[in-house]
C-alpha positions as CSV (number, residue, x, y, z in Angstrom):
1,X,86.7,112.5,107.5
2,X,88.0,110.5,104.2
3,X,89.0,106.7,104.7
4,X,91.7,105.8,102.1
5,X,92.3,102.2,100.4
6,X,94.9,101.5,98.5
7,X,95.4,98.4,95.9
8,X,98.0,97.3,93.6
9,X,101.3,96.6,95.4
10,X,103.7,93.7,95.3
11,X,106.6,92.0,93.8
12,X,107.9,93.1,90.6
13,X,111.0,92.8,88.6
14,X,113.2,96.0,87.2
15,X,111.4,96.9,84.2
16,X,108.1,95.9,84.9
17,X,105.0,97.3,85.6
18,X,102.6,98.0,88.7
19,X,99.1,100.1,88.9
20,X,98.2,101.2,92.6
21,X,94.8,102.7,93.0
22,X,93.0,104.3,95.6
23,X,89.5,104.5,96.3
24,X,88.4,107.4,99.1
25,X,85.1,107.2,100.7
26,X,83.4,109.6,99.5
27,X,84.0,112.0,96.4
28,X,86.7,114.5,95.9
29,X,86.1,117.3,94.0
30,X,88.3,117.9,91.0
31,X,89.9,121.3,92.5
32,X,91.3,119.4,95.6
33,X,94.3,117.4,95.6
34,X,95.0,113.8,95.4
35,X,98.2,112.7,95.0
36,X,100.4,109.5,96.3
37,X,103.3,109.4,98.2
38,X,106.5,107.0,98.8
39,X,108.2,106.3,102.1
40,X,111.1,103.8,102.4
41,X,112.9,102.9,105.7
42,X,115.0,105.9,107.3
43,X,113.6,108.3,104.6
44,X,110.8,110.9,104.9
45,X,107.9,110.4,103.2
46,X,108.4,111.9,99.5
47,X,105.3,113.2,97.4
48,X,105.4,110.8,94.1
49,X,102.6,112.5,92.0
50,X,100.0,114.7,92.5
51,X,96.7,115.8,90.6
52,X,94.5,118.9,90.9
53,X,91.9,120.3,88.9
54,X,93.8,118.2,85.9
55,X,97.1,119.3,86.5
56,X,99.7,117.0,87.5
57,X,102.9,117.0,88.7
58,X,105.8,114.4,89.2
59,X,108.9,114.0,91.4
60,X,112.0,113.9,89.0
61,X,112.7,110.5,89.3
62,X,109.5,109.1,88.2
63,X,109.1,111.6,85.1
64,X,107.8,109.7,82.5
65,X,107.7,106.4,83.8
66,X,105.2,107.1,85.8
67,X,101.0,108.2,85.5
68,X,99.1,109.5,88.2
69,X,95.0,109.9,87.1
70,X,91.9,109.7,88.9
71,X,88.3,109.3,87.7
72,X,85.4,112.4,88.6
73,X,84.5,110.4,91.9
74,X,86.4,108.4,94.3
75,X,89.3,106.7,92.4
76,X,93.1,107.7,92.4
77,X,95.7,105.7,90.0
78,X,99.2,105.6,90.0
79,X,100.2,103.5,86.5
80,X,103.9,102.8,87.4
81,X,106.3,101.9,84.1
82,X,109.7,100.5,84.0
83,X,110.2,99.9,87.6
84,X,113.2,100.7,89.0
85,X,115.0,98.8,92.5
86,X,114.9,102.2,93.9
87,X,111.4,102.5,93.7
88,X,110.5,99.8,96.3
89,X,108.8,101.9,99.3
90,X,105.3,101.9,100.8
91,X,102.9,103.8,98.9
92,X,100.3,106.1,100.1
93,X,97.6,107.6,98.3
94,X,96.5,111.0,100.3
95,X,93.7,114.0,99.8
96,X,94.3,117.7,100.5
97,X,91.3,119.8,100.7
98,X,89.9,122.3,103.1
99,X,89.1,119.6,105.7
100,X,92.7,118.5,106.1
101,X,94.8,116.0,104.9
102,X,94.1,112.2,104.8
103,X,96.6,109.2,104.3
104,X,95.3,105.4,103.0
105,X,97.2,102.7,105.1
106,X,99.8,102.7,102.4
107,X,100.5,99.6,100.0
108,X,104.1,97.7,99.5
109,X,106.0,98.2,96.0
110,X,109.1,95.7,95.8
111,X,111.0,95.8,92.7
112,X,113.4,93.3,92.6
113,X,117.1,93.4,90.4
């Protein structure tokens, strides 16, 4: 089992800046995949960013205003650039691997107009 935590939400204007990160419970190797994921009310949860074995890949929307990275151990981070009011959901960090899949508790992104 892998326990998720994310960190970083909260209140933000358009055009500002937020950095979530995510800290698993144990290490994830580099060749399975963490990524983070967005859910806002009557939507389905919508993969944000992901990274594997160094390669990364972004939902439209967010291309190039947004960063996902993670370190060689624990630690996921989603640096997110010139907010938009459409990007307030829930975040959740998660982690694919042979085991299964694991979700954090998810973390609240407002951007306000």
């Amino acid at each position: 089992q892998v326990l998720l935590v994310e960190s970083g939400g909260g209140l933000v204007q358009a055009g500002g800046s937020l950095r979530l990160s995510c800290k698993a419970s144990r290490p994830i190797l580099r060749i399975h995949t963490m990524a983070w994921y967005r859910r806002t009310p009557g939507k389905q949860r919508e993969l944000v960013a992901a990274i594997s074995s160094g390669t990364t890949n972004y939902t439209d929307s967010v291309k190039g205003r947004f960063a996902i990275s993670r370190d060689n151990s624990q630690n996921i981070y989603l640096q997110m650039n010139t907010l938009k009011p459409e990007d307030t959901a829930v975040y959740y960090c998660s982690v694919a691997g042979p085991w299964g899949q694991y979700w954090g508790q998810g973390t609240q992104v407002t951007v306000s107009s």
